[in-house]
ZAVEXLUM-5110 format. One record per atom (N, C-alpha, C): atom name; y, z, x. Coordinates in steps of 0.1 Angstrom, whole numbers, plus 5000, padded with zeros to 4 digits. Each point is the difference from the previous one (the first is absolute). Example, Ala and Ser with C-alpha at 12.3 -4.5 7.8 and 13.67 -1.06 7.14 Angstrom:
% residues 2
site: N	py: 4943	pz: 5078	px: 5132
site: CA	py: 5012	pz: 5000	px: 4991
site: C	py: 5012	pz: 5000	px: 5009
site: N	py: 5011	pz: 4993	px: 4996
site: CA	py: 5011	pz: 5000	px: 5009
site: C	py: 5011	pz: 5008	px: 4992
% end
This chain:
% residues 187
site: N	py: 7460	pz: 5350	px: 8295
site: CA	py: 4998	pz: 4989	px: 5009
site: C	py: 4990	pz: 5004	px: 5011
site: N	py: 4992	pz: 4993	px: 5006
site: CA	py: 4989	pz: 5002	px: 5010
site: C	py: 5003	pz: 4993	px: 5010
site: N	py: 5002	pz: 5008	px: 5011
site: CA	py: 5002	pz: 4998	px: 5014
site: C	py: 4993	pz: 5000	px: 5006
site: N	py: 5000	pz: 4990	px: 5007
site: CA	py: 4986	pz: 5006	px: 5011
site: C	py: 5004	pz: 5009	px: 5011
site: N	py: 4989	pz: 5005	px: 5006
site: CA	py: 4999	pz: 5008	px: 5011
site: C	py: 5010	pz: 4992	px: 5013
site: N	py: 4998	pz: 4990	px: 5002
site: CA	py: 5010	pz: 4998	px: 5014
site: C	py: 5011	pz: 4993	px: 4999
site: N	py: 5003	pz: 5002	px: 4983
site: CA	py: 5014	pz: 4995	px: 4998
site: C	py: 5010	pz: 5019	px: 5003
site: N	py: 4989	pz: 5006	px: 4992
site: CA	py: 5009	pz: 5014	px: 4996
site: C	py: 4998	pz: 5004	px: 5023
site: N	py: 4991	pz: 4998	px: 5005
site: CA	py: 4999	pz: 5001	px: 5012
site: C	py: 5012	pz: 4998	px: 5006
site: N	py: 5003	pz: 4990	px: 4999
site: CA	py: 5010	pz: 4992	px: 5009
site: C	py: 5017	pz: 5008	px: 4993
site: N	py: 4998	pz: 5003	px: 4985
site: CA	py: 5013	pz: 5006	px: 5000
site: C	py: 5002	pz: 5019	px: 5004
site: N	py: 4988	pz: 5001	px: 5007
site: CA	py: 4999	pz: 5012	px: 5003
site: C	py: 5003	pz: 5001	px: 5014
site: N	py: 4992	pz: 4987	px: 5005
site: CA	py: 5006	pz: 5000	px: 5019
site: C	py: 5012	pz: 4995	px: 5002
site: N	py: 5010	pz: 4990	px: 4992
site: CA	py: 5011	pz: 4995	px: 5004
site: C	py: 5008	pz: 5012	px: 4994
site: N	py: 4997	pz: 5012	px: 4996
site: CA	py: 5013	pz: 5012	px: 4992
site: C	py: 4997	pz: 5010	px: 5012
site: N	py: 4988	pz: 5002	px: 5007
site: CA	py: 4999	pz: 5007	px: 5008
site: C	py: 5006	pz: 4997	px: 5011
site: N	py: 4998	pz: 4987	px: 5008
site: CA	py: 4998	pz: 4995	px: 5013
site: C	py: 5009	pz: 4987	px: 5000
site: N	py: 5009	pz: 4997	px: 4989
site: CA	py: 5010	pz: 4984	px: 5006
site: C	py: 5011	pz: 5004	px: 5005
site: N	py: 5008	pz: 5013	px: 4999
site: CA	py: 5008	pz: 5006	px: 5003
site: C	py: 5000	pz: 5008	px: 5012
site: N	py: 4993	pz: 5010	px: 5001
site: CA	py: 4997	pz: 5011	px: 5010
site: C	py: 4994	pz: 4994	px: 5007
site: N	py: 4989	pz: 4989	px: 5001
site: CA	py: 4995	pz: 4993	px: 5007
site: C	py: 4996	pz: 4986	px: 5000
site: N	py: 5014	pz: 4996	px: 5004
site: CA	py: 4993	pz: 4984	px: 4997
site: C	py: 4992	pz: 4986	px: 5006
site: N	py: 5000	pz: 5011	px: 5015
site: CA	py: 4989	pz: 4994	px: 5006
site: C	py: 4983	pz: 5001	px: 4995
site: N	py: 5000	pz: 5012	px: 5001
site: CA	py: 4985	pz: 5002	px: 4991
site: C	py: 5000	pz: 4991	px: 4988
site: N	py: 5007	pz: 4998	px: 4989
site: CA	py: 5005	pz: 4997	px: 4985
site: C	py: 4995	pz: 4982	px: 5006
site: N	py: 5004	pz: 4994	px: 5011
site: CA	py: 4998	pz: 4989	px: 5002
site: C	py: 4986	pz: 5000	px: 5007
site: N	py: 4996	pz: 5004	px: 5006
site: CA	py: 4986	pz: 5005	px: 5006
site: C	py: 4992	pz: 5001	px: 4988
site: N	py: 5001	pz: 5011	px: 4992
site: CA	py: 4994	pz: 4996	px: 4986
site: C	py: 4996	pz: 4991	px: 4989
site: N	py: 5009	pz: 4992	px: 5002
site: CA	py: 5003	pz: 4988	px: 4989
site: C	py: 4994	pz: 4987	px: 5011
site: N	py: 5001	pz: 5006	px: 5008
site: CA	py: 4989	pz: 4990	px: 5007
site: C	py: 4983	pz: 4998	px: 5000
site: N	py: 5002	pz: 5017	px: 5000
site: CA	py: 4982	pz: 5002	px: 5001
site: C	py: 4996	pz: 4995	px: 4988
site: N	py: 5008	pz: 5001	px: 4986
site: CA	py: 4999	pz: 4999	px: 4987
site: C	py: 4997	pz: 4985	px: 4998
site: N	py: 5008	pz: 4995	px: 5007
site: CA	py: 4999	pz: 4982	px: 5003
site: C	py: 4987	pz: 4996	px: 4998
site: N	py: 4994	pz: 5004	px: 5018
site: CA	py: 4992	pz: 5002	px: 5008
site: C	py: 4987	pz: 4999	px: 4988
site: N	py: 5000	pz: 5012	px: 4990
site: CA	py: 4991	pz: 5004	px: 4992
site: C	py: 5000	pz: 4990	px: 4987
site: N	py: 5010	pz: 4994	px: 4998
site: CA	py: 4999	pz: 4990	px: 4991
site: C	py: 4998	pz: 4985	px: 5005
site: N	py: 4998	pz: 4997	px: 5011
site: CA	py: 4993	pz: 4989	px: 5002
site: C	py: 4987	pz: 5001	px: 5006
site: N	py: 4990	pz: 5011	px: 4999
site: CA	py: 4990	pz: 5003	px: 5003
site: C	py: 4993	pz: 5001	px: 4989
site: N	py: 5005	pz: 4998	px: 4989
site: CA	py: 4998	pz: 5012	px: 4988
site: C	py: 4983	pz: 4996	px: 4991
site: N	py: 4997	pz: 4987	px: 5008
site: CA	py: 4988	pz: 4992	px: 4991
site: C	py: 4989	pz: 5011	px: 5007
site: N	py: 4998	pz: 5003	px: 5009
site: CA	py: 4990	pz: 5012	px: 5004
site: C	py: 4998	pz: 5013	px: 4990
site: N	py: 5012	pz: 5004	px: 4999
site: CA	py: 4999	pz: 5017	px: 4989
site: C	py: 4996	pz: 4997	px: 4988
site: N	py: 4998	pz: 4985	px: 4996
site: CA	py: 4998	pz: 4994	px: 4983
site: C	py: 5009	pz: 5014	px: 4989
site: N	py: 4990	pz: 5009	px: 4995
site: CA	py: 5005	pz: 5008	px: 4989
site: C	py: 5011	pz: 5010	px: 5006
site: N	py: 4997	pz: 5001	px: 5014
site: CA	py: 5015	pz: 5009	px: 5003
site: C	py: 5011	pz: 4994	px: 5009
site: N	py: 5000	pz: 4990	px: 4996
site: CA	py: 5016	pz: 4997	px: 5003
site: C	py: 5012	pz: 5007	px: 4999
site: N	py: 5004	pz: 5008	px: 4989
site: CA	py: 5007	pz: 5009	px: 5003
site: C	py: 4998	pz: 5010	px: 5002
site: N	py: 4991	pz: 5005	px: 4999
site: CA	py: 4997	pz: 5015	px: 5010
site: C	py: 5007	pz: 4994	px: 5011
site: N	py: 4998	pz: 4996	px: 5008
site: CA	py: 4998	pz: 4989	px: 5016
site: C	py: 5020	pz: 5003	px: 4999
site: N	py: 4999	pz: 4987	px: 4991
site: CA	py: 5015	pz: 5001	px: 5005
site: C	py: 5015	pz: 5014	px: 4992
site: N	py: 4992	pz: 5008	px: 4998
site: CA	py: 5004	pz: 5012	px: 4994
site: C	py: 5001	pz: 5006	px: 5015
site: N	py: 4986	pz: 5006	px: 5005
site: CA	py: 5002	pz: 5004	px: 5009
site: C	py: 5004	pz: 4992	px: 5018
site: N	py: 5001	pz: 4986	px: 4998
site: CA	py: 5011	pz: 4994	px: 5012
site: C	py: 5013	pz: 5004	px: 4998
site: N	py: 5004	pz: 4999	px: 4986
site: CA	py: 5016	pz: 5009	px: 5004
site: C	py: 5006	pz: 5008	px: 5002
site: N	py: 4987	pz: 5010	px: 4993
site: CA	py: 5002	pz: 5013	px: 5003
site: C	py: 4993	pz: 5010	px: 5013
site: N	py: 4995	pz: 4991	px: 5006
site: CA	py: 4994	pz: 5006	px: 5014
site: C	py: 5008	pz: 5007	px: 5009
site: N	py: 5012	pz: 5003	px: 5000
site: CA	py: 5012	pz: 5005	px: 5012
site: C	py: 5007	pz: 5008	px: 4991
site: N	py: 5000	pz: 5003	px: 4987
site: CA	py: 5011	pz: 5010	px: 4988
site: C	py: 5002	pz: 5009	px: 5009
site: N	py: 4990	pz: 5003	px: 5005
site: CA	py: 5002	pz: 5018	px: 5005
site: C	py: 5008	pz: 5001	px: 5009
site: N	py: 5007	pz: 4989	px: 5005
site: CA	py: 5007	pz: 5001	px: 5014
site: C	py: 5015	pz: 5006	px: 4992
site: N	py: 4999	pz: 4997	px: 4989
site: CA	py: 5016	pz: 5001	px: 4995
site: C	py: 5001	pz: 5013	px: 5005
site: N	py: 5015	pz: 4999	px: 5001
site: CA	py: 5005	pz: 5016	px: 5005
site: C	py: 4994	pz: 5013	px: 4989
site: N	py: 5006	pz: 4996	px: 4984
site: CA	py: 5002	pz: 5009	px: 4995
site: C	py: 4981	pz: 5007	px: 4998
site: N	py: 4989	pz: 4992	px: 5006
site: CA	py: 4988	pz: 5000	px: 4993
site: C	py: 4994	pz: 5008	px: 5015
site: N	py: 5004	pz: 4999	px: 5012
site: CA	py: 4997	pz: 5000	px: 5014
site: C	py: 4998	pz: 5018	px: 5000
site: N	py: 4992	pz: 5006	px: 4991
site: CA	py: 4995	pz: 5014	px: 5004
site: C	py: 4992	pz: 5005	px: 5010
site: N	py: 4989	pz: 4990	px: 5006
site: CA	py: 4992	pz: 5005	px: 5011
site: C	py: 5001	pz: 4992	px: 5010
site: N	py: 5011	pz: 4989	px: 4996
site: CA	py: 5000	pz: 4992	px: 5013
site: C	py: 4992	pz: 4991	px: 5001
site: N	py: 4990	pz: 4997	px: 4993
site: CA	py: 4988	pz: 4992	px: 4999
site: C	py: 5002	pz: 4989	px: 4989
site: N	py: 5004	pz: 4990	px: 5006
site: CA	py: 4999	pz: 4991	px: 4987
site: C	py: 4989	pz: 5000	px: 4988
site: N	py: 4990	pz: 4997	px: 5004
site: CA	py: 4989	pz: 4994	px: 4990
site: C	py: 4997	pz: 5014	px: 4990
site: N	py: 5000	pz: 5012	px: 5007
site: CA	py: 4999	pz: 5015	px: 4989
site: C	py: 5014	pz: 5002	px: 4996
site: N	py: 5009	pz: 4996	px: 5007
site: CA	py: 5014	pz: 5001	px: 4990
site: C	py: 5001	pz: 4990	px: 4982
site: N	py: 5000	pz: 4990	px: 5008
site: CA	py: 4994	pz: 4986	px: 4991
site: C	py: 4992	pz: 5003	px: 4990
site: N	py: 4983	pz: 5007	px: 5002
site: CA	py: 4992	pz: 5000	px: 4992
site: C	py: 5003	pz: 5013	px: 4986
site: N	py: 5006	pz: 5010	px: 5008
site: CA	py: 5006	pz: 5013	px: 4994
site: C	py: 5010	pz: 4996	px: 4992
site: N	py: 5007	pz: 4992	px: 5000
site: CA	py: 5017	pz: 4997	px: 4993
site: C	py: 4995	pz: 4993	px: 4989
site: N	py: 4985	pz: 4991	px: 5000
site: CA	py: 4995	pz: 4989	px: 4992
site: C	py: 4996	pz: 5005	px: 4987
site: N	py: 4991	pz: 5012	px: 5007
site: CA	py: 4991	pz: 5006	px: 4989
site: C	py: 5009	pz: 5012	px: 4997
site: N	py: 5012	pz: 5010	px: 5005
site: CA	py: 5003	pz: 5010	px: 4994
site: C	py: 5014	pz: 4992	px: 4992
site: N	py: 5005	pz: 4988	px: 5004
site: CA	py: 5013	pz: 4999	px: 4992
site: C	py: 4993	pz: 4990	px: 4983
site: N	py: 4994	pz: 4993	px: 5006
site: CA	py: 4995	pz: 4989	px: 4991
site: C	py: 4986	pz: 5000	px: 4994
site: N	py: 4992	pz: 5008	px: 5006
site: CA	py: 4989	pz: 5000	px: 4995
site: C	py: 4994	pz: 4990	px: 5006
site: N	py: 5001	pz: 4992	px: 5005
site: CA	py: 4993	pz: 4985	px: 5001
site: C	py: 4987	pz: 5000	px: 5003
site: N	py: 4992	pz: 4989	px: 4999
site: CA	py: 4988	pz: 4995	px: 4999
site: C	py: 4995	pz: 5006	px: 5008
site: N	py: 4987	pz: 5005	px: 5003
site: CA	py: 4997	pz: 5009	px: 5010
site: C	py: 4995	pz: 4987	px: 5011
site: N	py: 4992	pz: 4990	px: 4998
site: CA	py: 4996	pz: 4986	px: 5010
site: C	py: 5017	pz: 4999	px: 5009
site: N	py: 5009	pz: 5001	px: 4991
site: CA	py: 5012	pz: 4995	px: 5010
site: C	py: 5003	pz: 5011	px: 5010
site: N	py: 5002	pz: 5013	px: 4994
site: CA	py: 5003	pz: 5012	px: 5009
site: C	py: 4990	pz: 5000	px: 5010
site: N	py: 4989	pz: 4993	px: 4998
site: CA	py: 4991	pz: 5009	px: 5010
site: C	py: 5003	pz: 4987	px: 5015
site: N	py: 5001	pz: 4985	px: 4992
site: CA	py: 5002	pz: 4992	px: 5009
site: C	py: 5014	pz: 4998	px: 5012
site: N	py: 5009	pz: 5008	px: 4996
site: CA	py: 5013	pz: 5001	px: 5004
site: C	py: 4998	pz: 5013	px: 5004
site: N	py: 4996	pz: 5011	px: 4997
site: CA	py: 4999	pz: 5009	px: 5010
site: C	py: 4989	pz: 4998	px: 5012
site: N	py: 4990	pz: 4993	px: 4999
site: CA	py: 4988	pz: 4997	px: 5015
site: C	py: 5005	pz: 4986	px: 5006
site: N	py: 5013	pz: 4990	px: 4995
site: CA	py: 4997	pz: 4990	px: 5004
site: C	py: 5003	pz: 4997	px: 5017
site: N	py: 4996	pz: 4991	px: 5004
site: CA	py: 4998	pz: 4997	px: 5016
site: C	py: 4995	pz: 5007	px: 5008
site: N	py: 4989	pz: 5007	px: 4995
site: CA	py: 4996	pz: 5011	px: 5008
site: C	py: 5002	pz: 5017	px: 5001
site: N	py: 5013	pz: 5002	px: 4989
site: CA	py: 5004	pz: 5011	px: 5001
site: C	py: 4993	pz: 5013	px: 5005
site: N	py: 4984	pz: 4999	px: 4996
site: CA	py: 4994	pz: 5013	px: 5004
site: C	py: 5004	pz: 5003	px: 5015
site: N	py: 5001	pz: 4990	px: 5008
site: CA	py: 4996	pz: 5000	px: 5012
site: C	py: 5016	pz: 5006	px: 5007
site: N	py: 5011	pz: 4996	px: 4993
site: CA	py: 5012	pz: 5006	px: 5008
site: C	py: 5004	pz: 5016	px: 4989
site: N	py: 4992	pz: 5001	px: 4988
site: CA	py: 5002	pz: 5012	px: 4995
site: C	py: 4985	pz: 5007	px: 5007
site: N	py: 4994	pz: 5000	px: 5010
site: CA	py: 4992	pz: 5006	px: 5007
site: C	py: 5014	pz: 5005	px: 5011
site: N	py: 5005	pz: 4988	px: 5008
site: CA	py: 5005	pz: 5003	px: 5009
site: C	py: 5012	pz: 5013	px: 4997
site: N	py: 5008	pz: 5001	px: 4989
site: CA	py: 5008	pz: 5006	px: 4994
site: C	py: 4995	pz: 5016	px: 4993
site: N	py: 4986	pz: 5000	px: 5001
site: CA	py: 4993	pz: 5014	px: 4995
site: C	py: 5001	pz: 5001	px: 4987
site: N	py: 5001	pz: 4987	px: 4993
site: CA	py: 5002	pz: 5001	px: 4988
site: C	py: 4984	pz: 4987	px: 4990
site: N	py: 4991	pz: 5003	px: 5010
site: CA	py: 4992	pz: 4991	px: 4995
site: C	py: 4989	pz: 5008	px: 4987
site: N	py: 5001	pz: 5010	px: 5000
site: CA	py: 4992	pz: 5007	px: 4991
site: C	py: 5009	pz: 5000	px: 4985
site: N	py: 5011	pz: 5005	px: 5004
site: CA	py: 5011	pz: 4996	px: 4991
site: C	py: 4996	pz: 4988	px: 4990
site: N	py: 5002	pz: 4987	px: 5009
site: CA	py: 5003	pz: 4985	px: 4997
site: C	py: 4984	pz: 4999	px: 4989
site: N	py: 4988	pz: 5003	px: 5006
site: CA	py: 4987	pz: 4996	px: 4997
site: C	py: 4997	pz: 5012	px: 4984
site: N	py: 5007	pz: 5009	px: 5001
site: CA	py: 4996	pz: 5006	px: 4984
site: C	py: 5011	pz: 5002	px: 4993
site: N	py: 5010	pz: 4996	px: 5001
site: CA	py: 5014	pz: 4989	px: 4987
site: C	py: 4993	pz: 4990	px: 4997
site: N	py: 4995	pz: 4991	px: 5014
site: CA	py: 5004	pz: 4986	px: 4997
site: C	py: 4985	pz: 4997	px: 5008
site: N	py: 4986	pz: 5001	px: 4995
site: CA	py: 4992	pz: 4994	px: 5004
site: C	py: 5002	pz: 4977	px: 5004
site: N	py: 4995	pz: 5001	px: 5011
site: CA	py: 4995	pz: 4987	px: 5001
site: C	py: 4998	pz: 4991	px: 4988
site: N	py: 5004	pz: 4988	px: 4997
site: CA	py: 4994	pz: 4998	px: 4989
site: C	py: 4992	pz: 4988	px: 5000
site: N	py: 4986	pz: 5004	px: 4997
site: CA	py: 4987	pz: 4996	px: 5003
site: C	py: 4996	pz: 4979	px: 4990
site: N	py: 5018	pz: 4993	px: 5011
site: CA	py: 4996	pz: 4987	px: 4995
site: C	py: 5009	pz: 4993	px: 5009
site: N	py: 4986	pz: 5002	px: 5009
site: CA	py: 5004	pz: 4991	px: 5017
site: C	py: 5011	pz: 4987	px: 5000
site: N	py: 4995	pz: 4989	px: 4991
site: CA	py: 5009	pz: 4987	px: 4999
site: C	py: 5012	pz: 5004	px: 4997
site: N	py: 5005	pz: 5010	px: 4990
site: CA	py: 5013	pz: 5004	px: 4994
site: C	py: 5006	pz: 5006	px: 5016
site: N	py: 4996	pz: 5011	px: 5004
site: CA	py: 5003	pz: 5007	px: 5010
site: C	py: 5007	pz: 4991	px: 5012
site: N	py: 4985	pz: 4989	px: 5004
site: CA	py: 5008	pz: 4989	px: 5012
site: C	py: 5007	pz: 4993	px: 4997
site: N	py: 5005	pz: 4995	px: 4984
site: CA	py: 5013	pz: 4993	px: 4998
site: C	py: 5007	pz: 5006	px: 5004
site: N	py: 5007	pz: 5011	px: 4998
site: CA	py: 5002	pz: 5009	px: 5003
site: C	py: 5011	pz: 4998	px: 5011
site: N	py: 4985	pz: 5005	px: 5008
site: CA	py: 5007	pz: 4999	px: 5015
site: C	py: 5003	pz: 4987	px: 5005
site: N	py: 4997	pz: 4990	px: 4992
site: CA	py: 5000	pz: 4987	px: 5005
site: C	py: 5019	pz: 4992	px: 4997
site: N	py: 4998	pz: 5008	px: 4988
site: CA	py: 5014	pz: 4994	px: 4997
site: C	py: 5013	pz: 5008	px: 5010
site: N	py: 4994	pz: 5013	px: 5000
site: CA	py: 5012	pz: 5007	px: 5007
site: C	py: 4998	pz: 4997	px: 5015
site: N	py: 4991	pz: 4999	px: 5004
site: CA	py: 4997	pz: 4999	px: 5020
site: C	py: 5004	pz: 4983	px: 5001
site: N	py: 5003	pz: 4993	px: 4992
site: CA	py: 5002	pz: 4985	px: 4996
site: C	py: 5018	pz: 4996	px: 4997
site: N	py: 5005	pz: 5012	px: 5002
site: CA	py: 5017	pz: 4999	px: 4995
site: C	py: 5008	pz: 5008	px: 5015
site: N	py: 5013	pz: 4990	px: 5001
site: CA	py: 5007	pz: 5012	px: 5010
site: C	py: 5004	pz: 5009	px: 4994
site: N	py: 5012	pz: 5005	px: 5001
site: CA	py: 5005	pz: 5013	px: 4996
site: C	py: 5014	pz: 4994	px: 4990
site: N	py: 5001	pz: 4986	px: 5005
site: CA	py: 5012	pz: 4997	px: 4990
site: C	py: 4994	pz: 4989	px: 4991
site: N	py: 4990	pz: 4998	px: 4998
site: CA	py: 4988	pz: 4992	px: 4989
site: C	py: 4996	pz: 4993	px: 5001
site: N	py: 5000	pz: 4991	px: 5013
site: CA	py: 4995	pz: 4989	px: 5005
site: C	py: 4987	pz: 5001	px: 5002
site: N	py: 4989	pz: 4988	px: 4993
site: CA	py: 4990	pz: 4999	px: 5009
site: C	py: 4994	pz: 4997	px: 5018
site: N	py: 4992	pz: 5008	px: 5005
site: CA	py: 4998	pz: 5003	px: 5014
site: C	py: 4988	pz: 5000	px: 5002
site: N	py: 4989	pz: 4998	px: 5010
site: CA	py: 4989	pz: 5003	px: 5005
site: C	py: 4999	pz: 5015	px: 5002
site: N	py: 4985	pz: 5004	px: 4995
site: CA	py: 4996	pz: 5016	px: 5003
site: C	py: 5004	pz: 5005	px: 5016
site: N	py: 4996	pz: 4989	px: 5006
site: CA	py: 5004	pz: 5007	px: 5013
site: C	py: 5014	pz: 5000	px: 5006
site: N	py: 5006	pz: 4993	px: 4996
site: CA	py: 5018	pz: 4998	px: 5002
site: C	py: 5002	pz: 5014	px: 4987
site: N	py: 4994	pz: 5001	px: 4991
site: CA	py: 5009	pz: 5015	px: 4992
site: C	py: 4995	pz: 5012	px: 5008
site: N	py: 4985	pz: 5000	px: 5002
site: CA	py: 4997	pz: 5015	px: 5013
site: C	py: 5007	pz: 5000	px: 5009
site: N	py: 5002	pz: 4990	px: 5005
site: CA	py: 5010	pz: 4998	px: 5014
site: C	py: 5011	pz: 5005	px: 4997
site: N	py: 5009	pz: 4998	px: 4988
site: CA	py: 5009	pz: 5002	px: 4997
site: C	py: 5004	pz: 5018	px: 4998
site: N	py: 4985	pz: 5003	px: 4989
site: CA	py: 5004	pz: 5014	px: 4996
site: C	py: 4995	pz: 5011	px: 5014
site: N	py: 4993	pz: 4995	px: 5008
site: CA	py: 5000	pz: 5008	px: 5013
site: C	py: 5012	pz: 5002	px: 5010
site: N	py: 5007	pz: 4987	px: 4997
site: CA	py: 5013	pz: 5000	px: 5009
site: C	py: 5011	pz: 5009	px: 4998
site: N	py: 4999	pz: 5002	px: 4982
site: CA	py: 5013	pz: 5012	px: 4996
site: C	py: 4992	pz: 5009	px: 5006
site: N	py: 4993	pz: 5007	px: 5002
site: CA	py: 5000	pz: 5013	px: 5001
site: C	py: 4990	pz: 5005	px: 5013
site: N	py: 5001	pz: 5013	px: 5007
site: CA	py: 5000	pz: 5005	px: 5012
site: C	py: 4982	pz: 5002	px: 4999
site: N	py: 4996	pz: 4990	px: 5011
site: CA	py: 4985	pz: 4998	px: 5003
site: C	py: 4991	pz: 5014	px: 4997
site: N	py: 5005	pz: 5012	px: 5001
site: CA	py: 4994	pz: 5014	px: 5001
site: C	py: 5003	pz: 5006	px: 4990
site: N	py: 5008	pz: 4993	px: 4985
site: CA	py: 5008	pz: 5009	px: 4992
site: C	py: 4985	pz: 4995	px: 4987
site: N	py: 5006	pz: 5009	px: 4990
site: CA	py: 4990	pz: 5001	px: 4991
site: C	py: 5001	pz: 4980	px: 4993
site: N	py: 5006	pz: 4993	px: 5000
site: CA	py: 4999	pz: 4988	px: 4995
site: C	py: 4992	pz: 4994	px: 5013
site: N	py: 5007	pz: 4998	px: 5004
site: CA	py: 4993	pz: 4991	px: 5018
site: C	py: 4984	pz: 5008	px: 5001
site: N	py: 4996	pz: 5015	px: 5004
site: CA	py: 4987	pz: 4997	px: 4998
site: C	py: 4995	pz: 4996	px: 4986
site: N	py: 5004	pz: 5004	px: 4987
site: CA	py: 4992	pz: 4989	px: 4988
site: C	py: 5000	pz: 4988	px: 4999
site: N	py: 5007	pz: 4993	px: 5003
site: CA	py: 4997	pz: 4985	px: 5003
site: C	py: 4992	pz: 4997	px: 5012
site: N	py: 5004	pz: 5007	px: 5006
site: CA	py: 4986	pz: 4996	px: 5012
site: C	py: 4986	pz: 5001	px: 4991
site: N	py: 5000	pz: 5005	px: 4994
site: CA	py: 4983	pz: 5013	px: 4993
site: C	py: 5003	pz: 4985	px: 4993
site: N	py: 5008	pz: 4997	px: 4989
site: CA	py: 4998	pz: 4992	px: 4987
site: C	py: 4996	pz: 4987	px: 5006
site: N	py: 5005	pz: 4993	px: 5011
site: CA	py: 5001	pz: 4988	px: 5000
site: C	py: 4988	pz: 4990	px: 5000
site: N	py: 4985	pz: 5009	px: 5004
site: CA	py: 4989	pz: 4993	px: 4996
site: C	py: 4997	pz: 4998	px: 4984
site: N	py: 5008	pz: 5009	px: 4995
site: CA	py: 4992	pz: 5002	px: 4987
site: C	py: 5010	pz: 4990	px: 4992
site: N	py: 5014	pz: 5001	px: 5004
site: CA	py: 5007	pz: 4988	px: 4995
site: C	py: 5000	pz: 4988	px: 5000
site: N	py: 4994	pz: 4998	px: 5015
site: CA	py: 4995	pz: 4981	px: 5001
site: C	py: 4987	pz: 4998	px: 4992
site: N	py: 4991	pz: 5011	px: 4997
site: CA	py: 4992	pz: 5000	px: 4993
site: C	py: 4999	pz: 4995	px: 4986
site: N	py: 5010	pz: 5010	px: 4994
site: CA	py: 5002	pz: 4995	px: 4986
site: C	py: 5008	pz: 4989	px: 4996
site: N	py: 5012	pz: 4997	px: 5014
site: CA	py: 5005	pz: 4985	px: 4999
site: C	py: 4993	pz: 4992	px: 4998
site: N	py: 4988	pz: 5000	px: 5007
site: CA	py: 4987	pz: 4991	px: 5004
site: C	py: 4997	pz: 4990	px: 4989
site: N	py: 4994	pz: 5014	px: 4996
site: CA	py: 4991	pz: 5000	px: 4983
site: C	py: 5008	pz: 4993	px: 4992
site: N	py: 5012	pz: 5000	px: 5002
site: CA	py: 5005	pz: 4997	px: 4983
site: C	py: 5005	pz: 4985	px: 5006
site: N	py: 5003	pz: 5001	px: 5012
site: CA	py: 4999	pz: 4981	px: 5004
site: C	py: 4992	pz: 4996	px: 4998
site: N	py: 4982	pz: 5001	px: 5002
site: CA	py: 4988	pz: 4994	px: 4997
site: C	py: 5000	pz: 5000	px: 4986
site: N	py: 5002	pz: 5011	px: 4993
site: CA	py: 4997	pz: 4997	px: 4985
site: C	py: 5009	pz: 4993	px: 4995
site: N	py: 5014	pz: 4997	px: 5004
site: CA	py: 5008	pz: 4987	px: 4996
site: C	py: 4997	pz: 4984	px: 5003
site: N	py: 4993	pz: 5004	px: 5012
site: CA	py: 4998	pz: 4986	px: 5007
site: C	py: 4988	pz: 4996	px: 4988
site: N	py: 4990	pz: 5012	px: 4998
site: CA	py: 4992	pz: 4994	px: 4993
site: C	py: 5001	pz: 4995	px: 4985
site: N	py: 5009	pz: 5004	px: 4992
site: CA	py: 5006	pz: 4999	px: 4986
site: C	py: 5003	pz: 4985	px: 5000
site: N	py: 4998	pz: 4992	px: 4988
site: CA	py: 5006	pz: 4986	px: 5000
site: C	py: 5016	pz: 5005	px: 4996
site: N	py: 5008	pz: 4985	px: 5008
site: CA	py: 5010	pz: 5000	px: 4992
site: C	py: 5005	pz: 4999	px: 4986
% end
């Protein structure tokens, strides 16, 4: 039988993350939402897209949380347990900006030769669009009500609080983009 990619996705983030964490698990299935009603933009990668919306946060799981870094936890667990698609590993390990808070963490040289960037902008700012577009318990939100939000958990001087400061041009950015290229798309 042939599965797709964000069906086998989704039973990989709800075994990880609906239990140990089921706030994220709901946060996930959101962004995953998120990515399926956007989905007329990616045309042939629809499920890449929604493969990697559900699996964007894996690495938070406890058992997977070796460097503390979600997106290199995530992208390591993808490709060393499963082998998986290298477009998905690479998008779930850089997504929302990652380079920029695995700079803050000394771990950006790390992040960029596992898991280069992966050189397909639209895929990328879905990306960030679906996840900077969800709260934490799955609800859709404005970009600037989720920055507001993800700056509020955490301590203005601490390694998240300055990366979101750094990310947040680059995230209204890519929110930007993929609103205009929606706006532009017929229904």
């Amino acid at each position: 039988m042939n599965v797709s990619m964000a069906s086998w996705a989704t039973q990989v983030a709800q075994a990880e993350l609906s239990v140990a964490l089921p706030r994220r698990w709901a946060h996930s299935r959101g962004v995953a939402s998120r990515a399926a009603e956007i989905s007329r933009i990616v045309e042939a990668d629809t499920d890449l897209v929604a493969a990697a919306a559900v699996l964007h946060d894996v690495g938070y799981a406890p058992r997977l949380a070796v460097t503390g870094f979600h997106p290199l936890d995530g992208g390591r667990f993808l490709r060393d347990e499963f082998g998986a698609n290298e477009r998905l590993v690479r998008l779930v390990a850089n997504h929302s900006f990652a380079l920029l808070e695995a700079e803050e963490r000394g771990l950006r040289a790390e992040l960029e030769q596992e898991f280069p960037l992966l050189d397909e902008p639209l895929l990328v700012d879905v990306l960030v669009y679906c996840d900077m577009t969800t709260t934490p318990d799955g609800e859709q939100t404005t970009v600037e009500d989720r920055v507001a939000e993800i700056a509020g958990r955490y301590e203005s001087d601490g390694i998240v609080g300055r990366f979101i400061r750094r990310a947040t041009p680059d995230i209204l950015a890519a929110v930007g983009r993929v609103q205009a290229t929606l706006a532009a798309q017929p229904r």
